[in-house]
C-alpha positions as CSV (number, residue, x, y, z in Angstrom):
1,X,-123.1,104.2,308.9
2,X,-125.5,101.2,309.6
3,X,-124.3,97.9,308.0
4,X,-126.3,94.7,306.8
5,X,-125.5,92.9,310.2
6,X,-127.4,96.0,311.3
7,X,-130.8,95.9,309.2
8,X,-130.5,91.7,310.4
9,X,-130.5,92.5,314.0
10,X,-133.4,94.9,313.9
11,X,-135.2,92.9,311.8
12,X,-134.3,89.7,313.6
13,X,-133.4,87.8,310.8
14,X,-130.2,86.5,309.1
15,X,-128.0,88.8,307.4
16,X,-127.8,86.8,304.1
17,X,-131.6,86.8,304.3
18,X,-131.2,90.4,304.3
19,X,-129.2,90.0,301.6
20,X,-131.0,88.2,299.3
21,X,-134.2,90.6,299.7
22,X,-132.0,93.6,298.9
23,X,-130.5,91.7,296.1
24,X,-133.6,89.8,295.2
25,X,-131.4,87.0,294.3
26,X,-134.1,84.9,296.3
27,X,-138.2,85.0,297.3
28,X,-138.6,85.8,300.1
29,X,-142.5,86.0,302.8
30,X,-143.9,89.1,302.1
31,X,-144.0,89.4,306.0
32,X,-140.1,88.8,305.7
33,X,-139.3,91.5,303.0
34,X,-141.6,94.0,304.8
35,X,-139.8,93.5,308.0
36,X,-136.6,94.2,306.0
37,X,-137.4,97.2,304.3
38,X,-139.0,98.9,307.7
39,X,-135.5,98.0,309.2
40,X,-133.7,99.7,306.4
41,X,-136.1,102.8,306.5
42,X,-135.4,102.8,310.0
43,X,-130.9,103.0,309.8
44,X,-131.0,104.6,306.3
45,X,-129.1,101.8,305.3
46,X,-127.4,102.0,302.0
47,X,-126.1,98.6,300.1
48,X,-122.6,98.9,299.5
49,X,-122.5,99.8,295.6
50,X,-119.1,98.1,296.1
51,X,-119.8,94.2,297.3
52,X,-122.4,94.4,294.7
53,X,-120.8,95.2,291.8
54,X,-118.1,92.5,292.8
55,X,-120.8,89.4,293.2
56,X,-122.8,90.8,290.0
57,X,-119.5,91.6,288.3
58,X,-120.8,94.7,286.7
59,X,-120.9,98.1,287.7
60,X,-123.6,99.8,286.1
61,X,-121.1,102.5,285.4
62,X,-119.9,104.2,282.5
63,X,-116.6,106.0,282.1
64,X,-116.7,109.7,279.9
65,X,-113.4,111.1,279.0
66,X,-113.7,114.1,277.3
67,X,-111.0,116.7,276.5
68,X,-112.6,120.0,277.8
69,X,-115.9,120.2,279.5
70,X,-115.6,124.0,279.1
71,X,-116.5,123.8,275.1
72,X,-120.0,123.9,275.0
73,X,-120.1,120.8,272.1
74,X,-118.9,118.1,274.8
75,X,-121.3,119.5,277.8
76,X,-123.9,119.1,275.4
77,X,-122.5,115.4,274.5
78,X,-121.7,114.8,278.3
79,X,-125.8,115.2,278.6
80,X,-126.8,113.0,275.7
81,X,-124.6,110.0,277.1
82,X,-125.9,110.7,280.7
83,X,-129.7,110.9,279.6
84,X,-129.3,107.7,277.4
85,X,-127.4,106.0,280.2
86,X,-129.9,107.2,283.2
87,X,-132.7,105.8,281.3
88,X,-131.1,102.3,280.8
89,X,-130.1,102.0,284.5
90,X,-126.3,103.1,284.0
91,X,-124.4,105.8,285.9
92,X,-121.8,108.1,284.1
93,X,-118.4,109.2,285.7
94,X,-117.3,112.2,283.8
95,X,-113.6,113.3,283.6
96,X,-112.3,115.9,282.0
97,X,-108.6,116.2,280.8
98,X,-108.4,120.0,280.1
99,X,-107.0,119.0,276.6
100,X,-103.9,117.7,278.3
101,X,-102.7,114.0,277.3
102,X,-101.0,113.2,280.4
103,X,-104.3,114.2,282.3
104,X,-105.9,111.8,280.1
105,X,-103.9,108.9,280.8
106,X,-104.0,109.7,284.5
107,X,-107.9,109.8,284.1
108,X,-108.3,107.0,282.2
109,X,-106.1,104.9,284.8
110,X,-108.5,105.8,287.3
111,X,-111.4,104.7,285.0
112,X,-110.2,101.5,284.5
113,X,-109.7,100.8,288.1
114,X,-113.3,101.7,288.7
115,X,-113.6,98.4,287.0
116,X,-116.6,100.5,284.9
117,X,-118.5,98.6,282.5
118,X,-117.9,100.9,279.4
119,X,-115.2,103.7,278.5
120,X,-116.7,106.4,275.9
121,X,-113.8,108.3,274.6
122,X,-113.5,111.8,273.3
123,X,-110.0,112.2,272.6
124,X,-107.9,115.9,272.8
125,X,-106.5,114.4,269.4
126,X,-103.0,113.8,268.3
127,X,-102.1,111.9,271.5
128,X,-99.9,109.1,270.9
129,X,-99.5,107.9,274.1
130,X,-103.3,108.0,274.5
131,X,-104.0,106.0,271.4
132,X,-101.4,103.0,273.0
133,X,-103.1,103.5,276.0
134,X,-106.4,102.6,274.4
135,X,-105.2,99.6,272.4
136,X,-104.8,97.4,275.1
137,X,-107.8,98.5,277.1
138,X,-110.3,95.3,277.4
139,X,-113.4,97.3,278.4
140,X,-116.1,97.5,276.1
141,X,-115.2,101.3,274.7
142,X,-116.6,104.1,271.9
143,X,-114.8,106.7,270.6
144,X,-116.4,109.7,270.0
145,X,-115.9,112.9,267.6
146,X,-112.6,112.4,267.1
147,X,-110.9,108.7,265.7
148,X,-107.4,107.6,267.1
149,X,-105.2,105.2,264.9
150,X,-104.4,101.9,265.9
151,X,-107.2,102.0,268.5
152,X,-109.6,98.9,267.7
153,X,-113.0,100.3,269.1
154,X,-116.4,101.4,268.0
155,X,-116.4,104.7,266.4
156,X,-119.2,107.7,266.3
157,X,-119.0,110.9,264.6
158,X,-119.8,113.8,262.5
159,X,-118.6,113.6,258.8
160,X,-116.2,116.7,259.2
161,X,-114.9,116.5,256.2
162,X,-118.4,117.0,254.0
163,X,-119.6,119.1,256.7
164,X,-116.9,121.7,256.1
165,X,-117.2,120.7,252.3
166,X,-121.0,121.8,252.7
167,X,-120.1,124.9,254.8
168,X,-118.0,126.3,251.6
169,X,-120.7,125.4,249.2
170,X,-122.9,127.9,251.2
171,X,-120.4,130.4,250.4
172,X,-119.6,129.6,247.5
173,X,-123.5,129.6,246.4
174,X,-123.6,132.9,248.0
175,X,-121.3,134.5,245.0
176,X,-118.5,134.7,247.5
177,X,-115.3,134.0,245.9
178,X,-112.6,135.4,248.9
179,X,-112.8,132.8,251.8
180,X,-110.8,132.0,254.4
181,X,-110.8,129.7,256.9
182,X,-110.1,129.5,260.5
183,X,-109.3,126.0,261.7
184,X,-108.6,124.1,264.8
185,X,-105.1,122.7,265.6
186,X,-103.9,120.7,262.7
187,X,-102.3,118.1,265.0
188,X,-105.8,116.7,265.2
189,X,-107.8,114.7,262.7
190,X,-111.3,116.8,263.0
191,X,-108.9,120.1,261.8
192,X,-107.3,118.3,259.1
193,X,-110.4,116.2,258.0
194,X,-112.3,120.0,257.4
195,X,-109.7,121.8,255.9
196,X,-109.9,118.9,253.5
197,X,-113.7,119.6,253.0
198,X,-112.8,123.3,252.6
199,X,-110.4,123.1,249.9
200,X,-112.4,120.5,248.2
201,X,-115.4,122.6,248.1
202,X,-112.4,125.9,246.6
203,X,-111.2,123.3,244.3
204,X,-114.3,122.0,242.4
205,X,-115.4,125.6,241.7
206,X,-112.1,126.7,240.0
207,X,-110.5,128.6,243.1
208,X,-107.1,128.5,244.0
209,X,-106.6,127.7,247.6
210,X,-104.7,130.6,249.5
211,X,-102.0,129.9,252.3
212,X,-102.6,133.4,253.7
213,X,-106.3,132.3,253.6
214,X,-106.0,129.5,255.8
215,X,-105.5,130.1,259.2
216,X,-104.9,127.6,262.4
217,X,-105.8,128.2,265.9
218,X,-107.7,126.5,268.8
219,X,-111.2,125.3,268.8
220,X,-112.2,128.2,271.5
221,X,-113.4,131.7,270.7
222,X,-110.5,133.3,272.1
223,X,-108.6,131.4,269.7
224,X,-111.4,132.8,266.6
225,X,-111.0,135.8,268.0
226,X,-107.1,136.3,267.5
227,X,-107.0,134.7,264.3
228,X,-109.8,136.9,262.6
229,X,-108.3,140.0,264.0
230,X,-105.5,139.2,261.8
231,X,-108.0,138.2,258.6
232,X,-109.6,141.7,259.0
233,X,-106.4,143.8,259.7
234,X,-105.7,144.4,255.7
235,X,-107.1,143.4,252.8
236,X,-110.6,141.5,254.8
237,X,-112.0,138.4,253.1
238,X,-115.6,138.3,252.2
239,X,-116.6,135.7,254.0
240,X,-114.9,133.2,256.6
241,X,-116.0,129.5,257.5
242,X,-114.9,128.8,261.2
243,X,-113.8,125.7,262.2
244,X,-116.2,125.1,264.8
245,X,-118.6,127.2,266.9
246,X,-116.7,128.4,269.1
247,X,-114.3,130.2,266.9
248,X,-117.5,131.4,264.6
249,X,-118.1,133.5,267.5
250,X,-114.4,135.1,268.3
251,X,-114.8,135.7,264.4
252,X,-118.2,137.6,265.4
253,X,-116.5,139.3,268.0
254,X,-113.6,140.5,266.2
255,X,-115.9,141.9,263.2
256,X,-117.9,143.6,265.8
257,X,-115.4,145.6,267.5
258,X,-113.9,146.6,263.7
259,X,-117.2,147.6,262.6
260,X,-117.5,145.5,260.0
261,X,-121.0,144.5,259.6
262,X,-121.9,140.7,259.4
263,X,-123.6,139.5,257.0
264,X,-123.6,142.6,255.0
265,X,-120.0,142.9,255.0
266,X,-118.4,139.7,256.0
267,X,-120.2,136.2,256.2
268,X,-119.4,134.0,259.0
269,X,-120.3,130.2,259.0
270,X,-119.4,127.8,261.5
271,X,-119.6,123.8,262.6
272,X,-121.4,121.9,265.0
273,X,-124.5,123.9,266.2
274,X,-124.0,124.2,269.6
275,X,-127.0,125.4,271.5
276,X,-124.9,128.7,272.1
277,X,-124.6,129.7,268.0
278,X,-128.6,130.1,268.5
279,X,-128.2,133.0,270.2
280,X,-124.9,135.0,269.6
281,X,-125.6,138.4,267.6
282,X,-126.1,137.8,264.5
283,X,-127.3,134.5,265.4
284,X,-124.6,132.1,263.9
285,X,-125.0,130.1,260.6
286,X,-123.4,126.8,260.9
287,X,-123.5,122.8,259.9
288,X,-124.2,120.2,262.3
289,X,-126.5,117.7,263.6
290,X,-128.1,117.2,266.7
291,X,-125.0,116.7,269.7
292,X,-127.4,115.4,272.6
293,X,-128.4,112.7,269.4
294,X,-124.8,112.0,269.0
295,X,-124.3,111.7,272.2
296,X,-127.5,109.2,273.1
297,X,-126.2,107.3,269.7
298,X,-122.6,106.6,271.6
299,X,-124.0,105.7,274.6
300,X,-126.4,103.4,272.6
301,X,-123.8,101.4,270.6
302,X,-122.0,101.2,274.2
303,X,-124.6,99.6,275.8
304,X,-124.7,97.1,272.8
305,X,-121.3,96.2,272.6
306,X,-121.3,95.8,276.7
307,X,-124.8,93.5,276.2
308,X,-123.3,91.6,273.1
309,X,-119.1,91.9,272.9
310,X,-118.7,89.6,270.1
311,X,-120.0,92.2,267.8
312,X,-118.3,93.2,264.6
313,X,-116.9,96.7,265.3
314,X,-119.5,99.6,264.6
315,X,-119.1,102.8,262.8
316,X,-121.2,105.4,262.7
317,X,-120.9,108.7,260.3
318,X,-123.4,111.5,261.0
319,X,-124.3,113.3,257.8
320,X,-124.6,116.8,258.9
321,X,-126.6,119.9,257.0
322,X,-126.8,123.5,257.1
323,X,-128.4,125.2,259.4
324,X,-129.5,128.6,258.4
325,X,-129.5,131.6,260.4
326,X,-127.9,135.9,260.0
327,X,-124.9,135.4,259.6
328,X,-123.9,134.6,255.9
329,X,-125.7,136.6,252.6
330,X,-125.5,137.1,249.1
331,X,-122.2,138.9,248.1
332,X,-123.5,142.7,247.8
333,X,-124.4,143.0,244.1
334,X,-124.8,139.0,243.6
335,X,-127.8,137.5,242.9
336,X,-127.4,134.3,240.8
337,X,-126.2,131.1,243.4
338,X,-123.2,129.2,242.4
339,X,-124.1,126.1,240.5
């Protein structure tokens, strides 16, 4: 691999020369700089990224944590942050824990050594160790989706509680009366935060809330999957809000293979609108906003707080909405909405 003493010596010219046209921490004679850039053409010579960063004392790198790049809502995240970043001159290293906290530490050790610019955060949830981890951390950093306690850092993300709050109004409007809920695991704040919306939503309009109603699982479709199986064993609900996407369609799934016929029999709504709910069958009703947005809007406050440190901490709450689709109707025989 050709070096800068390299470009110098087939350019005839100093190596710091060299360095200050690659650099352009000089002027330099146009007849100089062109000699330099034919030599460079010439080797392939590529500036270590390395000595760089260590005389500019940046990066231009961004670190992504996310917990598992397998769930559709933090690819589509992933791609926000990365577009947002490529346009303002920033790479992104993304690492993925696999929902597993001690992969997370280990990851975000390795981040740290990168000596990146800026850490952006979406945390498995309910990770102790993670959160200490996190307090200390000196790096400009944003947490996404989901908030950790004691963790002093800009903060972005959905408003899950009046999203799932929303989500059981739409049933609720729809005359249905039976719902039950699928939710992620209840050791994280997202899970908990839209339960709370669900049984907000129950409470207000006069309905008891139901333990054998209100189901926990995982935020995958497998995990929808198992836990409607059981809702439409005996005695079905008439209508299920899923605690995110994802489980929307295991509950799809599940209804499909037991012939029961959404939306006619058994509404189905579910939370974030991934790209992916657009095109299940029925395509999936569900409350959200837009994730590459969200994603762009991390990266954004990132690049602020890198720019300007001093900054008051930033929060930013997303007010989702509904997004319509197939898979929730009326309550056969219903016609008036729920007021």
């Amino acid at each position: 691999m050709a070096t800068i003493k390299d470009v110098a010596a087939l350019a005839g010219i100093s190596y710091t020369t060299v360095s200050h046209v690659v650099n352009k921490t000089r002027p330099v004679s146009q007849e100089v700089r062109l000699k330099v850039e034919a030599a460079i053409k010439s080797l392939d010579y590529v500036p270590s990224a390395v000595a760089r960063s260590l005389k500019a004392k940046t990066t231009a790198t961004i670190g992504l944590l996310v917990p598992n790049s397998l769930n559709p809502y933090f690819a589509e995240l992933a791609r926000g942050i990365e577009d947002y970043c490529e346009r303002n001159g920033y790479c992104v290293i993304l690492c993925n824990s696999d929902d597993n906290p001690e992969k997370q530490r280990s990851y975000l050790r390795v981040l740290l050594e990168k000596r990146i610019d800026g850490l952006i955060v979406a945390s498995a949830g309910g990770d102790i160790g993670l959160a200490q981890g996190l307090a200390g951390v000196k790096t400009p950093m944003v947490i996404v989706d989901r908030g950790l306690d004691g963790v002093d850092a800009d903060l972005v993300r959905i408003d899950h509680e009046y999203g799932a709050y929303l989500a059981t109004r739409h049933l609720l409007e729809l005359g249905h009366r039976d719902i039950a809920t699928i939710g992620g695991p209840s050791s994280t704040s997202v899970a908990q935060m839209r339960q709370a919306g669900f049984c907000r939503a129950l409470q207000e309009a006069g309905i008891k809330v139901r333990a054998e109603r209100m189901l926990e699982s995982d935020f995958t479709s497998t995990g929808g999957y198992n836990a409607a199986a059981i809702l439409l064993e005996s005695n079905p609900p008439s209508a299920i809000f899923a605690g995110n996407d994802m489980i929307g369609i295991g509950v799809l799934r599940a209804a499909a293979e037991r012939n029961v016929r959404v939306p006619s029999e058994l509404s189905v709504i579910g939370f974030d609108d991934i790209q992916m709910s657009r095109y299940v069958y029925p395509a999936l009703t569900t409350v959200g906003q837009s994730i590459l947005q969200l994603g762009e809007m991390a990266a954004e406050v990132l690049l602020r707080r890198i720019a300007t440190p001093s900054l008051v901490t930033d929060q930013r709450i997303v007010t989702p909405s509904i997004v319509l689709r197939e898979s929730t109707a009326p309550l056969s025989g219903v016609f008036t909405e729920y007021r």
